[in-house]
N, C-alpha and C positions, 0 to 999 in steps of 0.2 A: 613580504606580503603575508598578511594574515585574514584570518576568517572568521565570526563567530557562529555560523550557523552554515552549515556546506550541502547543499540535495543532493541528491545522485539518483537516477533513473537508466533505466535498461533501456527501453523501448524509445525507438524515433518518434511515436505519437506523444508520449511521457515527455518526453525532454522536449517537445514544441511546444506543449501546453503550457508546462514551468517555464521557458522563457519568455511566452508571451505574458504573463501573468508577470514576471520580474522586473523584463525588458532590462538586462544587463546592459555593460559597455561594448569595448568592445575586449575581443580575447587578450586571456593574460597565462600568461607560461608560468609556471612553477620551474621551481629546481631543478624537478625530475623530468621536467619537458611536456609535464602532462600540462592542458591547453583546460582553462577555466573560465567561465560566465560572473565576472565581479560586479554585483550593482548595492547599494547604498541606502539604507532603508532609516526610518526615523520611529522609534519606537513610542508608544502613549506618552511615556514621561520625554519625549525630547531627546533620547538618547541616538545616538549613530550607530546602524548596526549593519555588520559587513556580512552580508550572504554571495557565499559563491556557488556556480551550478555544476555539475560535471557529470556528463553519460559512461556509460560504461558501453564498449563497442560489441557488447555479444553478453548474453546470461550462462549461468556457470559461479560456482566458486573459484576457481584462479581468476578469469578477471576480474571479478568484484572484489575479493583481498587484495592483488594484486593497484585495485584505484586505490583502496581507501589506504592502503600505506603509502599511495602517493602524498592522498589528501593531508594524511598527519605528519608525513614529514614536510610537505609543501607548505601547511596553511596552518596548524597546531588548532585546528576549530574545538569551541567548547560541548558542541552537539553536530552528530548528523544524521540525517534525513532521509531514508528511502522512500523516495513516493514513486507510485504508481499505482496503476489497476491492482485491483486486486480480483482473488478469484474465489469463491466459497461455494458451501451446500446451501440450498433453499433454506429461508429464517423467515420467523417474522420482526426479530428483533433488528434486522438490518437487509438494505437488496439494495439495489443499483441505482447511483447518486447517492448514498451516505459516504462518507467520511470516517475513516476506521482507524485507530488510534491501538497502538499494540502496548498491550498490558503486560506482555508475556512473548518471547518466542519460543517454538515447538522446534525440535532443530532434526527432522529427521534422515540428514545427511548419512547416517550411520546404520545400514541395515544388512541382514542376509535372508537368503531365498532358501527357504528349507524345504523339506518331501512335500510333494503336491502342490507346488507351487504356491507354497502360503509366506508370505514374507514376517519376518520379525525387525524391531527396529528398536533401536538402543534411543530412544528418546532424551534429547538434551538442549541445554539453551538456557535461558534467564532472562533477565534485563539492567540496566546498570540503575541504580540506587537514584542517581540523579532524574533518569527520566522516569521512574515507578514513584518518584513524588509528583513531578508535574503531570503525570497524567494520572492520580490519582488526586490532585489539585484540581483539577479541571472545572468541576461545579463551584468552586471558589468563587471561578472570575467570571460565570456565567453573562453579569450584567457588561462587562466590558466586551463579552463577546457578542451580545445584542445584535442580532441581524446579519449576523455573520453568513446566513443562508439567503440571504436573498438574492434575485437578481443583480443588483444594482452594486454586492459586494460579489459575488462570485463570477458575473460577467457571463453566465449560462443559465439559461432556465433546468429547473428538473428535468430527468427526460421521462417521458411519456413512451406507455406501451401497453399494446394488446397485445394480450398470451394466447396465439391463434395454434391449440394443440397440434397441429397438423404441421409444425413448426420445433413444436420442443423435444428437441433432441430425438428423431421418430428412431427407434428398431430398441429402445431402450424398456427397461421392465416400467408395464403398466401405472402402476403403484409408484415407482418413483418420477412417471411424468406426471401423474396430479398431485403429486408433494409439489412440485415447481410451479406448475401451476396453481395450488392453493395459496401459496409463497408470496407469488406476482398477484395475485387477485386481492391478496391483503393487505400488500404495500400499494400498490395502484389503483386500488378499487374507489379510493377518498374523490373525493370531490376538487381536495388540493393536496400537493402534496410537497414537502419539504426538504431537501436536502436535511440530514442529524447527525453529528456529529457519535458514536458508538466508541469504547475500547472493549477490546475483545484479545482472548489469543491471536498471537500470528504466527504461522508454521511454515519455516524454512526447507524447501524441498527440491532437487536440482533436475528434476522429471519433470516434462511439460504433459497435460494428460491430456489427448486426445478420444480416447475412448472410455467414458463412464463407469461402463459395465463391472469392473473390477472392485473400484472405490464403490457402488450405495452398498447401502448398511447390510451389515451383515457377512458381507464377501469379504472381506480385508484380515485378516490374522493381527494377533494382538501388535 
């Protein structure tokens, strides 16, 4: 069994979404016993291309290394895929319904907590040669991705939101709930608005953050 294109997703909502979007067969075991979503795709030019799905049962570095050497010794795929949510600071150049395409990753697995609580982090990561052309490609195929955002290919409308202050993130500093809110007012304030496709950094981090206050600007050590 092989693969040419493999997703992988953490989250229960994440991996319902990709298989309602694939609609694989049914499951298929690898080697290593790990249990996979195989369906069969036909590409512009008529070609067959094997995409298989697989979750990962908890977030963390050992299970995710731990999938994806399944993936490669299972499936030998030529690209793979982490999707899911993603989470960011307030932009205008991207917010919630865009599509984010990583140009780069930030790897800040590697840090220490020095006096006063201010953390340092050994900053590392890259990306492999082969996907920093395709997604550096990307405005290439612009016309074949035509409508790639609509309804009728995406199967979801944008989502729609009012940014009712009373709402955003309350006990947090002043100043950083109207950054959030100027953020939301200018990607939602349109009249319509579009799903976009953006590449941007993406930064590898095994901390889930609950509390704000730490990360806005300025608090964080180099």
């Amino acid at each position: 069994m092989r693969a040419d294109i493999v997703i992988i997703t953490t989250r229960a909502d994440e991996f319902e979404a990709v298989l309602k979007r694939f609609s694989p067969n049914k499951p298929q075991k690898g080697s290593s016993g790990r249990t996979y979503g195989i369906c069969q795709l036909k590409t512009r030019n008529e070609k067959k291309c094997t995409v298989a799905l697989v979750r990962c049962s908890e977030g963390g570095n050992d299970t995710s290394q731990q999938v994806t050497n399944d993936i490669i010794r299972d499936l030998d795929p030529s690209i793979l895929l982490v999707v899911g949510i993603a989470g960011g600071l307030p932009d205008d150049e991207f917010t919630l319904g865009d599509v984010i395409i990583s140009s780069r990753i930030h790897n800040f697995n590697v840090s220490a907590l020095q006096a006063g609580n201010r953390s340092e982090f050994d900053v590392r990561g890259g990306i492999h040669p082969l996907v920093s052309d395709i997604v550096a490609s990307l405005p290439l195929y612009a016309h074949r991705l035509n409508d790639w955002n609509k309804i009728q290919s995406i199967g979801l409308p944008h989502p729609t939101i009012s940014p009712d202050p009373s709402r955003i993130l309350p006990g947090i500093d002043s100043a950083w709930q109207q950054r959030i809110r100027s953020s939301l007012d200018w990607n939602f304030g349109k009249a319509e608005n579009q799903s976009r496709n953006r590449t941007t950094s993406a930064y590898a981090w095994k901390q889930i953050v609950s509390d704000c206050a730490p990360y806005q600007p300025g608090t964080m050590g180099p």
